[in-house]
C-alpha positions, 0 to 999 in steps of 0.5 A: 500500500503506496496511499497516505493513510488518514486515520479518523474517528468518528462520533455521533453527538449527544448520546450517551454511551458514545457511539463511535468509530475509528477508520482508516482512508486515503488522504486523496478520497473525495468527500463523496466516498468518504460520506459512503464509507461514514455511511458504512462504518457507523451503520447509517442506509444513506436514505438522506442528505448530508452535509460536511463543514469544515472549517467555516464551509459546507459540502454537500452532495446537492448544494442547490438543494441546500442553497449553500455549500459546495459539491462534496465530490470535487473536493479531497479530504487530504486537501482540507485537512492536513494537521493531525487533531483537527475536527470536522462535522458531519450531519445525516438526514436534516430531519433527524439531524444526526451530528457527527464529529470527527477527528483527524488522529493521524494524517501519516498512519501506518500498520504492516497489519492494514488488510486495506487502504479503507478499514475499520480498525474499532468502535462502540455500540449499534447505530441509531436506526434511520428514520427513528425521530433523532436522538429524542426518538432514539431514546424512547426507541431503547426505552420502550424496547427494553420495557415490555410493559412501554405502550409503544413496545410491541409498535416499535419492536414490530416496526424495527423488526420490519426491515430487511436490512436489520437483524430483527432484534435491535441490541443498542450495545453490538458493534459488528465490526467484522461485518463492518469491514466486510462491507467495506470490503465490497464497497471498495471492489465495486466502486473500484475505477473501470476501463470504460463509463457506463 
């Protein structure tokens, strides 16, 4: 591997215990992809739009949408951020509003041990799940998941159990980081650059 190495970590704000990431990607990925592998990493289905400000400018993919910013594929991270301990936000869905901030831990990473140029190397706990009503919502989702005397316990339970793309049984404490990195495996191979465009 010939890439320089960003090592990340990634936090979704005001919920506690922290929810969290730490991932590897190249300094030259376009903030494009790095929303995918954010997407991938915290477990988020990218049902919506997001938005990228670093220091006193946003990026997003749809900037007339969001009538300010810029279009977050032009731009390379490794060309926005250089210094080691610099943070930046990251917002999904402007509905649920999830914050996200993170930080730059490492602009030169290496580990003779790195499967990939793209990997999640560790986290904690089980991403909020889409469309839940943000972190008021996550809330009184757990709660009434934990309580089967809640009112809305068999609602939410039947709700959640209801996407395919879940295992039917929300564990807010499980990170499944081999599943992760599996994921992130086939996002690399099929957005890999091809010998002709569509």
């Amino acid at each position: 591997m010939n890439k320089r190495l960003y090592l990340l970590k990634i936090r979704l704000l005001d919920i506690k215990p922290e929810i969290w990431r730490r991932f590897v990607v190249p300094g030259s990925i376009t903030l494009d992809r790095l929303h995918d592998v954010i997407q991938i990493v915290m477990g988020w289905k990218d049902y919506h739009l997001h938005a990228f400000t670093i220091g006193k400018k946003r990026y997003t993919e749809d900037p007339e949408f969001r009538e300010d910013g810029a279009e977050d594929g032009r731009y390379r991270l490794g060309d926005l951020m250089k210094q080691k301990g610099r943070t930046f936000n990251y917002i999904y869905d402007f509905g649920d509003n999830w914050e996200h901030e993170i930080i730059l831990e490492d602009s030169r990473y290496f580990d003779p041990e790195l499967q990939s140029h793209i990997e999640c190397l560790e986290g904690a706990r089980a991403c909020p799940p889409e469309d839940v009503g943000g972190i008021p919502g996550y809330y009184e989702f757990c709660d009434a998941l934990k309580d089967p005397s809640h009112e809305e316990h068999k609602s939410y339970k039947e709700w959640f159990a209801g996407f395919p793309w879940y295992d039917g049984i929300f564990n807010s404490e499980r990170f499944d980081m081999e599943k992760v990195n599996y994921e992130l495996m086939k996002y690399q191979r099929w957005s890999r650059d091809r010998c002709h465009l569509w």
